[in-house]
C-alpha positions in Angstrom: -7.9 -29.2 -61.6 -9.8 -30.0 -58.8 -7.2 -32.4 -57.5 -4.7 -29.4 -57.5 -6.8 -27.5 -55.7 -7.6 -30.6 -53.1 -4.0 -31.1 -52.5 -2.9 -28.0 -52.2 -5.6 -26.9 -50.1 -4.4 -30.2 -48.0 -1.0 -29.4 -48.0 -1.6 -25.5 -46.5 -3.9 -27.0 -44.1 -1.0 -29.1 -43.2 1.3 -26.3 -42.7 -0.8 -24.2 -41.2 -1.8 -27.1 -38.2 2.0 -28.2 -37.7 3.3 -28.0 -34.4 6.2 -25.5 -35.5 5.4 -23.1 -32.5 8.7 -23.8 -30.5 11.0 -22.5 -32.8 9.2 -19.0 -32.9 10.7 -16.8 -30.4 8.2 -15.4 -27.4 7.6 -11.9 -27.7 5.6 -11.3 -24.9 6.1 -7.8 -23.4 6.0 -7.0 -19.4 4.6 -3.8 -18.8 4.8 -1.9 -15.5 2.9 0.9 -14.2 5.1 3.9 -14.0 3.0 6.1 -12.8 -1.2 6.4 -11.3 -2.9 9.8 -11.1 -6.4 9.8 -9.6 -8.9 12.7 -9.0 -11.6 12.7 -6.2 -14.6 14.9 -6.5 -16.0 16.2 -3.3 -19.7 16.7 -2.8 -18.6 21.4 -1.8 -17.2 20.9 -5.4 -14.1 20.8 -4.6 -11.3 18.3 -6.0 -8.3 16.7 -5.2 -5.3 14.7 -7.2 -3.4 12.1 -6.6 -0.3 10.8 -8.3 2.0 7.5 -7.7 5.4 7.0 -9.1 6.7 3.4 -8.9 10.3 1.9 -9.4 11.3 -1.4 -11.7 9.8 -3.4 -8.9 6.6 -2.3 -8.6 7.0 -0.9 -5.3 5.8 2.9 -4.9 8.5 5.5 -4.5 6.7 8.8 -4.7 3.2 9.8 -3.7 2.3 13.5 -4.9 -1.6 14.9 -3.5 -2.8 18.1 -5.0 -5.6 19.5 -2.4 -8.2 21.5 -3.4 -6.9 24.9 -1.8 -4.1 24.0 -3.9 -1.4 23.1 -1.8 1.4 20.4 -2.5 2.2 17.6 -0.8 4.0 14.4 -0.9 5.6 11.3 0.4 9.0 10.0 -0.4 9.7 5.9 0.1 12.9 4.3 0.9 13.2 0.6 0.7 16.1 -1.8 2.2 17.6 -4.6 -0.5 14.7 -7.2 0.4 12.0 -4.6 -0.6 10.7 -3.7 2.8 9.8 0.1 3.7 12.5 1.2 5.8 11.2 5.5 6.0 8.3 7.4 4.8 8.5 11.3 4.4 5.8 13.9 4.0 6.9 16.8 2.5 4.4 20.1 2.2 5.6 21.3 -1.3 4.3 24.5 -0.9 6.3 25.4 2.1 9.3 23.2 1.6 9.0 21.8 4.8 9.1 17.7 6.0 5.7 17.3 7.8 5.7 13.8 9.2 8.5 10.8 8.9 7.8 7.2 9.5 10.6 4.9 10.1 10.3 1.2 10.3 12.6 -1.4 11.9 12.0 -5.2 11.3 13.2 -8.2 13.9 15.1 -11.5 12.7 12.0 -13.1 10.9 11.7 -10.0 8.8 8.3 -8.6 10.3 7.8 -5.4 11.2 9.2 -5.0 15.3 9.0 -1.0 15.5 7.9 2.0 13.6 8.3 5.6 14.5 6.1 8.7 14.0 8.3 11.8 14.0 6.2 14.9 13.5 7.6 18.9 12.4 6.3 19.7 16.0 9.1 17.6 16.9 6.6 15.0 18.5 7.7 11.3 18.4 5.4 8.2 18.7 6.8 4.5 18.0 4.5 2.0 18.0 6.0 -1.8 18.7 4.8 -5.0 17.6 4.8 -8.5 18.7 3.5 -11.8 17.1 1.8 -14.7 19.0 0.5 -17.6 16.4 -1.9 -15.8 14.1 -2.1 -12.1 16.3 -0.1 -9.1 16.0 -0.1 -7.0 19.4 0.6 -3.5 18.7 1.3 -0.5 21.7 2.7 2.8 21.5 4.2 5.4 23.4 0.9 7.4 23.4 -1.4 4.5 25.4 -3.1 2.8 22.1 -3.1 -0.8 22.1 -4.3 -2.8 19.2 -4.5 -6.4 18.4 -4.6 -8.2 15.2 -6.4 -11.7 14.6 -5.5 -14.0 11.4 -6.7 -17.4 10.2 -4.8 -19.6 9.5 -4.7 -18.5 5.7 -3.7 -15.1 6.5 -7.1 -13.6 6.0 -7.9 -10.7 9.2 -10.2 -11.7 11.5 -11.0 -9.0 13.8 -9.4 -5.7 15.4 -9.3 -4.2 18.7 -8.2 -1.3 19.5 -8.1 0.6 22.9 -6.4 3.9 23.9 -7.0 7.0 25.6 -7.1 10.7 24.6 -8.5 14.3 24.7 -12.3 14.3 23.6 -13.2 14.4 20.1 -16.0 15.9 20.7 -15.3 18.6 22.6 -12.1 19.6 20.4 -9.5 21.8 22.8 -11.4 20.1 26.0 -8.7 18.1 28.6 -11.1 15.7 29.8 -9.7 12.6 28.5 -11.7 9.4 27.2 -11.3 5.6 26.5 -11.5 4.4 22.8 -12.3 1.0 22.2 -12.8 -0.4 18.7 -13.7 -3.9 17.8 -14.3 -4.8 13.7 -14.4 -8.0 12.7 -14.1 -9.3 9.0 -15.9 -11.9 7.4 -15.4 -13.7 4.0 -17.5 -15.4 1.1 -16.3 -18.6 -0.6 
């Protein structure tokens, strides 16, 4: 009896360690996210939502915000055949009106060249880019410059930006002022 149960015991153990696994089919499921809804809480006690829709490929097509005074609004993406944004519209739900569209233009190597800001007021600002090495140079119609440093690896380096505007401080005030930012970025191992 005991020799029964030693060989059978031996023989499951055999089938149970075989190297059968390539004729069992995969079954491993790919899930994508659909949809992400978020809620902030503000310190007044106020909150607001936020809710993504994505496509098949991941890229996001809708973006819906709830705001705490309970007004609607949301921002519709349109992408060309290599995936790249080509036009972003903000829509106030509410009023059923298109509050801001951003349109984007890319050169021969598939970066971004141009993107314009057109507002309800009718207002237009394009911003245009050129590379150099590991720097993006950004200006737009408005007087903002900004400059872009990579390493080698991609990673951001540092940002400065520069421009020129009414005060912030003084709200409806004409005097005008120079910005200039500088942030730089550094990374761990």
């Amino acid at each position: 009896m005991k020799r029964i149960l030693f060989l059978f015991t031996a023989g499951f153990s055999f089938l149970a360690c075989s190297n059968d696994d390539e004729n069992v089919e995969s079954e491993q499921n790919s899930y994508k996210i659909k949809k992400l809804s978020k809620t902030f809480y503000v310190e007044d006690g106020t909150s607001y939502r936020l809710d993504y829709n994505y496509n098949k490929s991941g890229k996001i097509t809708k973006w819906v915000q709830e705001n705490h005074d309970g007004t609607l609004t949301h921002d519709d993406y349109l992408y060309n055949s290599q995936g790249q944004i080509l036009e972003s519209k903000t829509t106030n739900i509410t009023q059923n009106k298109v509050i801001r569209t951003i349109s984007y233009i890319y050169d021969t190597s598939n970066r971004i060249s141009t993107v314009t800001f057109l507002s309800s007021d009718g207002s237009i600002n394009t911003s245009h880019f050129s590379y150099e090495n590991n720097t993006v140079f950004i200006i737009d119609d408005l007087g903002g410059n900004k400059k872009l440093s990579f390493n080698a690896t991609g990673k951001l380096l540092n940002t400065v930006s520069s421009g020129t505007g009414t005060d912030p401080l003084n709200g409806n005030d004409n005097r005008n002022y120079k910005l200039y930012q500088r942030f730089s970025y550094f990374y761990s191992l």
